[in-house]
PDB file as gemmi writes it, atoms N, CA and C in Angstrom:
CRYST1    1.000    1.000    1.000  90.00  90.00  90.00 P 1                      
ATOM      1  N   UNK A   1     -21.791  16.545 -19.745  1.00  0.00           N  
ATOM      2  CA  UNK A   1     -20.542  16.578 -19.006  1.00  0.00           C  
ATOM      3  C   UNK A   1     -19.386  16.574 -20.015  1.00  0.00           C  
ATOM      4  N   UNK A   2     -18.510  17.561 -20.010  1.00  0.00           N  
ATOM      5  CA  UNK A   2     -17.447  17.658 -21.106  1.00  0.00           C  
ATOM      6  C   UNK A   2     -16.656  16.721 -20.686  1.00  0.00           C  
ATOM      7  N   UNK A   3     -15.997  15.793 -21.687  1.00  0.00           N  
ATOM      8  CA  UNK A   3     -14.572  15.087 -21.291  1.00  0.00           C  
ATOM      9  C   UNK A   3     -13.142  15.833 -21.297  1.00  0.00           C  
ATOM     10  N   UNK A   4     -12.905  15.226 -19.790  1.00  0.00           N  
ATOM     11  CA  UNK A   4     -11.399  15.836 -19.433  1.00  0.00           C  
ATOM     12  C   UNK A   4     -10.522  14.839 -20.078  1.00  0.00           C  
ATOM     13  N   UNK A   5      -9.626  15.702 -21.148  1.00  0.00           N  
ATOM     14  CA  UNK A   5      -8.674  15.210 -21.775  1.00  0.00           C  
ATOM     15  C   UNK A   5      -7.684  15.097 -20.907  1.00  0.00           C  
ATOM     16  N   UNK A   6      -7.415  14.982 -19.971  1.00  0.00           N  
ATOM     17  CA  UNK A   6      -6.050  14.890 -19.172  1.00  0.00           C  
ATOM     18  C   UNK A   6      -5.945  13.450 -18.551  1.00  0.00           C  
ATOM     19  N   UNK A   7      -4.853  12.948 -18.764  1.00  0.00           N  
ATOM     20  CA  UNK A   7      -4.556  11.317 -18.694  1.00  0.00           C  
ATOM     21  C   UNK A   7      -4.212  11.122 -17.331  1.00  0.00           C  
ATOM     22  N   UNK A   8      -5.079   9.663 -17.169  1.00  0.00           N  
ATOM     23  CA  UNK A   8      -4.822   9.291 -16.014  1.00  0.00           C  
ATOM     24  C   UNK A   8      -3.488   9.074 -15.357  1.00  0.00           C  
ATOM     25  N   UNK A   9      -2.748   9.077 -14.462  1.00  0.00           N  
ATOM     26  CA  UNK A   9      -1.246   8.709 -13.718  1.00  0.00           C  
ATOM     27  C   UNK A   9      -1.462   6.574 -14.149  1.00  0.00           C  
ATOM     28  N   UNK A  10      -0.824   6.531 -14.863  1.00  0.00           N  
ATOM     29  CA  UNK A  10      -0.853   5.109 -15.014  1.00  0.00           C  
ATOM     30  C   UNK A  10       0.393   4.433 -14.403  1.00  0.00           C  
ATOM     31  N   UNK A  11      -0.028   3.210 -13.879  1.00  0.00           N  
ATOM     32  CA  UNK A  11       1.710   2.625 -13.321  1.00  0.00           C  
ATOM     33  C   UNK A  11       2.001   1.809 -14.468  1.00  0.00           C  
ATOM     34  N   UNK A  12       3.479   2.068 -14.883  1.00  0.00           N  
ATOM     35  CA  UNK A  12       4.202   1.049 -15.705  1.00  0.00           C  
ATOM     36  C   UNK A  12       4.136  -0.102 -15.250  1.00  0.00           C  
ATOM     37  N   UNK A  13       4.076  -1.199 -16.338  1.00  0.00           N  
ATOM     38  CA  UNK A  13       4.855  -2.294 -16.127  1.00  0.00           C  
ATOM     39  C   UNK A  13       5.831  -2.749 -16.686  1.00  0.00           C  
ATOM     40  N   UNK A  14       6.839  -2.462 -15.573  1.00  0.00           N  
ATOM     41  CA  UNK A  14       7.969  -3.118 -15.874  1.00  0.00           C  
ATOM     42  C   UNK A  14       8.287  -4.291 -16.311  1.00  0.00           C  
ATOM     43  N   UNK A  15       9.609  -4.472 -16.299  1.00  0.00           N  
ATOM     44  CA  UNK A  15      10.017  -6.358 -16.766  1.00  0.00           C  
ATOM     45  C   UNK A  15       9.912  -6.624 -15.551  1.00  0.00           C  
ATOM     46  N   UNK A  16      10.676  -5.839 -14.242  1.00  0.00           N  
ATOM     47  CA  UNK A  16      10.400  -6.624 -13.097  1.00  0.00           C  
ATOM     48  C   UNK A  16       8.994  -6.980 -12.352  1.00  0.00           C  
ATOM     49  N   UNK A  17       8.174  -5.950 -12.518  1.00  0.00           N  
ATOM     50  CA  UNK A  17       6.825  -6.039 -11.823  1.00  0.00           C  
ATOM     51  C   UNK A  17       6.497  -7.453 -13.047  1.00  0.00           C  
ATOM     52  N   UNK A  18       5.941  -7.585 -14.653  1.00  0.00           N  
ATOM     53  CA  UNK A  18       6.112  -8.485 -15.009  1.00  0.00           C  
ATOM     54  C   UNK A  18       7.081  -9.886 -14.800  1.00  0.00           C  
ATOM     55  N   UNK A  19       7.761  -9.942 -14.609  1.00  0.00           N  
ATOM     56  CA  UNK A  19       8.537 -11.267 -14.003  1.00  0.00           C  
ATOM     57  C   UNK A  19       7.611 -11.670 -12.679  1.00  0.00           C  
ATOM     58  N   UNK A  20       7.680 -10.475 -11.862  1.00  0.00           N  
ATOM     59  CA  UNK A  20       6.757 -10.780 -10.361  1.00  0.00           C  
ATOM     60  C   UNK A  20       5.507 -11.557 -10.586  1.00  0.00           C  
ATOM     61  N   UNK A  21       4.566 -10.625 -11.320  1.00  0.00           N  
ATOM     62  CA  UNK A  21       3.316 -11.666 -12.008  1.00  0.00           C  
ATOM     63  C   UNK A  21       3.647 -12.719 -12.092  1.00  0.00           C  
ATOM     64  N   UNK A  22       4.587 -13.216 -13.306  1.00  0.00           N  
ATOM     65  CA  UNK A  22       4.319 -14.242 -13.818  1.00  0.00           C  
ATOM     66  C   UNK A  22       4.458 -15.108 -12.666  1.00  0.00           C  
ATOM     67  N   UNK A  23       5.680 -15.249 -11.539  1.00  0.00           N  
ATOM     68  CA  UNK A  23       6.220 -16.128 -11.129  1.00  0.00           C  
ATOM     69  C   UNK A  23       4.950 -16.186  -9.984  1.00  0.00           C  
ATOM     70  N   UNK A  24       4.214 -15.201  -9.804  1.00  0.00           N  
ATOM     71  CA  UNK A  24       2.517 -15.496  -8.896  1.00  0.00           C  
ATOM     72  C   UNK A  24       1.515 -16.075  -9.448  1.00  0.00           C  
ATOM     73  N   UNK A  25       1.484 -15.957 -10.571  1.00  0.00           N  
ATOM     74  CA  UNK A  25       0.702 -16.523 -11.751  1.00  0.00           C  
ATOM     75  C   UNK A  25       0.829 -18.083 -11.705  1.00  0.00           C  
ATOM     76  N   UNK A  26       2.364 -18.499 -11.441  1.00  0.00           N  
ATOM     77  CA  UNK A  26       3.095 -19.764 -11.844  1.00  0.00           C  
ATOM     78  C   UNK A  26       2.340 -20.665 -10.379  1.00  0.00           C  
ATOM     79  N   UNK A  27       2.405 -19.641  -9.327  1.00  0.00           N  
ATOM     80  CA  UNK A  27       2.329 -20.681  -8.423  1.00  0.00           C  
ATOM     81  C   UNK A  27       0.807 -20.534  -8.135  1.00  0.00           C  
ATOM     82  N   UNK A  28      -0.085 -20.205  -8.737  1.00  0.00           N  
ATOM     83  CA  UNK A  28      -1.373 -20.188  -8.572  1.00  0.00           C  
ATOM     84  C   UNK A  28      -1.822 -19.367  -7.577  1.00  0.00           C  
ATOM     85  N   UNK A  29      -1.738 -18.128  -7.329  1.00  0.00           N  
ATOM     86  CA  UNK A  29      -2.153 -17.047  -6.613  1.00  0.00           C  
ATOM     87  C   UNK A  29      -2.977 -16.494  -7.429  1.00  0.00           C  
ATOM     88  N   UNK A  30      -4.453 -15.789  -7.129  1.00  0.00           N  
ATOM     89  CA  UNK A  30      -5.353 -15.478  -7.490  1.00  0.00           C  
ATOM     90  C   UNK A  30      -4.993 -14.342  -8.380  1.00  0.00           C  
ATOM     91  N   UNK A  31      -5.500 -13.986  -9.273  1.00  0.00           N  
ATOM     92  CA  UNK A  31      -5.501 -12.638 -10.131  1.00  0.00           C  
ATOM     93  C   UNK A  31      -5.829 -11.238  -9.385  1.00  0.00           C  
ATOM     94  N   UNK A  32      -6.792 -11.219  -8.568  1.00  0.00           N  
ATOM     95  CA  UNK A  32      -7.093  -9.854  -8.041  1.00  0.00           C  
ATOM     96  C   UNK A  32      -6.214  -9.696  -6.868  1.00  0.00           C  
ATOM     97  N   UNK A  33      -5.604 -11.004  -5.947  1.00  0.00           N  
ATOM     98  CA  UNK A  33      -4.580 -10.769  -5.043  1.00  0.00           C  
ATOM     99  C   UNK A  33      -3.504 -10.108  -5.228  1.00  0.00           C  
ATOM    100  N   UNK A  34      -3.090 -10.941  -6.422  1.00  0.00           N  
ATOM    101  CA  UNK A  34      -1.808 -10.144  -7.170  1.00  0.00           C  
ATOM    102  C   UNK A  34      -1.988  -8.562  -7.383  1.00  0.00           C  
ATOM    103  N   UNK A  35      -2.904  -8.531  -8.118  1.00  0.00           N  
ATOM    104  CA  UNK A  35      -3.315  -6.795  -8.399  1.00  0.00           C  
ATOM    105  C   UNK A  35      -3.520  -6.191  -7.320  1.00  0.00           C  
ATOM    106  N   UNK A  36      -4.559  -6.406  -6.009  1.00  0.00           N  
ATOM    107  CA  UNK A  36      -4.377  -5.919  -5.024  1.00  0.00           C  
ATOM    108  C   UNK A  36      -3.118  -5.433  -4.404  1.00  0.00           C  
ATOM    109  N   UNK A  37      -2.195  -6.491  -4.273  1.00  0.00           N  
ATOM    110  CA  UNK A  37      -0.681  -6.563  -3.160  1.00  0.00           C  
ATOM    111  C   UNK A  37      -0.291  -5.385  -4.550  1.00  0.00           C  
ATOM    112  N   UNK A  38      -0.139  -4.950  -5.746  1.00  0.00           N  
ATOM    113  CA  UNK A  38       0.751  -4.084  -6.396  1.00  0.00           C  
ATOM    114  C   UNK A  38       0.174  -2.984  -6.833  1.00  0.00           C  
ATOM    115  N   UNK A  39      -0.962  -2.967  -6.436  1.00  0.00           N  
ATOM    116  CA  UNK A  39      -1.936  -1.646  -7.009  1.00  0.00           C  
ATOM    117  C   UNK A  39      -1.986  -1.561  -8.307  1.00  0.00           C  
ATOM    118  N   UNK A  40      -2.456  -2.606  -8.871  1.00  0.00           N  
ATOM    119  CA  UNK A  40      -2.842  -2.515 -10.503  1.00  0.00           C  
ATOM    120  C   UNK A  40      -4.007  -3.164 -10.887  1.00  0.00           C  
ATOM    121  N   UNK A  41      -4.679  -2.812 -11.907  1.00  0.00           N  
ATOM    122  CA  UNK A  41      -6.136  -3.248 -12.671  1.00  0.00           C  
ATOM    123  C   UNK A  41      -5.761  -4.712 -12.802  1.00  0.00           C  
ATOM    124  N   UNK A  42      -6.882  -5.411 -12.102  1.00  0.00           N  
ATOM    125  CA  UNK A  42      -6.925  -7.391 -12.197  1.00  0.00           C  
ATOM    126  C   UNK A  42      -6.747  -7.138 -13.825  1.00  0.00           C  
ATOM    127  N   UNK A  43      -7.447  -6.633 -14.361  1.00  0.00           N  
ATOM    128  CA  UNK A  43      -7.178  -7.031 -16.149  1.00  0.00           C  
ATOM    129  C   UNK A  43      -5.458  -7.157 -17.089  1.00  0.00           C  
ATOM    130  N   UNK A  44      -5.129  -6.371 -16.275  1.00  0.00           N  
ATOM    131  CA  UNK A  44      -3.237  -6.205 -16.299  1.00  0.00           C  
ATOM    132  C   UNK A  44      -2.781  -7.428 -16.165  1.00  0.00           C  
ATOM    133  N   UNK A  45      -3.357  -8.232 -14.924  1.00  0.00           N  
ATOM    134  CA  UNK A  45      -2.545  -9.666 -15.109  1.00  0.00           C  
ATOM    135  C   UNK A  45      -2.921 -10.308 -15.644  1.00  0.00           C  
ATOM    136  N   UNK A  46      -4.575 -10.177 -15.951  1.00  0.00           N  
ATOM    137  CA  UNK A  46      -4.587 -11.473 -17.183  1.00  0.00           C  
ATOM    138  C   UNK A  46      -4.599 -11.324 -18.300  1.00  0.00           C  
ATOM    139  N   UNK A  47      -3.930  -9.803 -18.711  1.00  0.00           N  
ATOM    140  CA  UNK A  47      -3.147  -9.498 -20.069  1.00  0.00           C  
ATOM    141  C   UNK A  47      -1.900 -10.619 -19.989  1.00  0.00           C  
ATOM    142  N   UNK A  48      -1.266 -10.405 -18.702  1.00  0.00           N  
ATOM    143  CA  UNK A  48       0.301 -10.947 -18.816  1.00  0.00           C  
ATOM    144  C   UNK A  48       0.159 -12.698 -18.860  1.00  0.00           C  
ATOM    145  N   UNK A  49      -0.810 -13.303 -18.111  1.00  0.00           N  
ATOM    146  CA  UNK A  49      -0.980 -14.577 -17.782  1.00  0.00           C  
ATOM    147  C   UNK A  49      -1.378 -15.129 -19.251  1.00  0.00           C  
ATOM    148  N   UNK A  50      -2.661 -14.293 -20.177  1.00  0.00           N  
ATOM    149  CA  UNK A  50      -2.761 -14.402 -21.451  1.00  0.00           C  
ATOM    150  C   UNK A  50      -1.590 -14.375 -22.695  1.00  0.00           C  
ATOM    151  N   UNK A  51      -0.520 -13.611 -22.673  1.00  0.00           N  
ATOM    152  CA  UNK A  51       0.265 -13.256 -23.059  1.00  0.00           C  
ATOM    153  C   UNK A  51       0.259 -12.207 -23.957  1.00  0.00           C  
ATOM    154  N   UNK A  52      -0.944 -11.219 -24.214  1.00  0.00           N  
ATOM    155  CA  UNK A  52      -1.183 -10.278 -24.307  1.00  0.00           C  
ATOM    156  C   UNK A  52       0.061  -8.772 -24.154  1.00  0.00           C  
ATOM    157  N   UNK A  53      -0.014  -9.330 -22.988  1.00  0.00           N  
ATOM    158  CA  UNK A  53       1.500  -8.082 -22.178  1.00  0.00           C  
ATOM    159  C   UNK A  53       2.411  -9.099 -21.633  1.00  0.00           C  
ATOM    160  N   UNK A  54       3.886  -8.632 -21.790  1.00  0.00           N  
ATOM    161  CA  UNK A  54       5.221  -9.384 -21.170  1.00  0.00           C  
ATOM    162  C   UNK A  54       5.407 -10.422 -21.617  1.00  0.00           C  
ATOM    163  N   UNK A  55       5.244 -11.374 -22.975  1.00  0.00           N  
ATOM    164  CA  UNK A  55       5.865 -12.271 -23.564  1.00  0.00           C  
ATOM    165  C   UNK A  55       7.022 -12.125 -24.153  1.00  0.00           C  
ATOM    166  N   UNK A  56       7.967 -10.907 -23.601  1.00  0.00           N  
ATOM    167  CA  UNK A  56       9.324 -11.228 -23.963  1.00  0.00           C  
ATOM    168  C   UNK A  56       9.466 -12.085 -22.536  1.00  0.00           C  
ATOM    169  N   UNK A  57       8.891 -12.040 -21.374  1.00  0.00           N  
ATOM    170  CA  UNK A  57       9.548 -12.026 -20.547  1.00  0.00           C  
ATOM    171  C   UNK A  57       9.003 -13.599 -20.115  1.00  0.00           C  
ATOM    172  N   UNK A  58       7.717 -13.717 -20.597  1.00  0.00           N  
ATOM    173  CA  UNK A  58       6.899 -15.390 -19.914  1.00  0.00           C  
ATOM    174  C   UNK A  58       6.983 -16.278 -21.211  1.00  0.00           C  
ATOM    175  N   UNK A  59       7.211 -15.972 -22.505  1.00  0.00           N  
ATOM    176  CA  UNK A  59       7.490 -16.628 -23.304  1.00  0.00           C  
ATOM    177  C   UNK A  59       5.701 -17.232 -24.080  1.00  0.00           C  
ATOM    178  N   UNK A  60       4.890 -16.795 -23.640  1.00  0.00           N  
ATOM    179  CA  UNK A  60       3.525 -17.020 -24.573  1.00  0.00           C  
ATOM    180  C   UNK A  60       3.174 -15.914 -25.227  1.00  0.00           C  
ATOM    181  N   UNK A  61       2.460 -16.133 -26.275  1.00  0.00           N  
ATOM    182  CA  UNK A  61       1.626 -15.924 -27.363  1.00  0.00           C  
ATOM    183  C   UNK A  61       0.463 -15.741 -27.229  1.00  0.00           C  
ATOM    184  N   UNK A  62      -0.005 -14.381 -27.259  1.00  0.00           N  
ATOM    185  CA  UNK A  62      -1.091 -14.528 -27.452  1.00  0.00           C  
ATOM    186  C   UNK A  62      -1.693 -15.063 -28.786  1.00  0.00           C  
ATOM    187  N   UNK A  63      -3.069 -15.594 -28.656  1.00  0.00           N  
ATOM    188  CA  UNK A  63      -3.900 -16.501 -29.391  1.00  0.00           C  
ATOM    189  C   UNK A  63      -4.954 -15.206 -30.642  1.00  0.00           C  
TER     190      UNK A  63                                                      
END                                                                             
């Protein structure tokens, strides 16, 4: 099967969709809920919850 070089439609994350996380993150809402309600990969938020992605905006470090 040849690979199709043509890139998937990816959704940004913004500062605002990031801010949104975090502050779902903050109050203990599940990881895949969150991703569900915004249509994004569960792994996206626990980039951001990790601090991986959006530590200008949550203020951690990733490790």
């Amino acid at each position: 099967m040849a690979h199709d070089k043509r890139r998937r439609n990816r959704a940004k994350l913004t500062d605002e969709i990031i801010r949104i996380i975090w502050d779902r993150v903050r109050l203990g809402e599940y990881q895949h809920d969150i991703a569900a309600d915004l249509g994004i990969n569960q792994g996206r938020i626990s980039e951001i919850k990790t601090g991986k992605r959006g530590s200008h905006i949550t203020g951690l470090r990733a490790a």
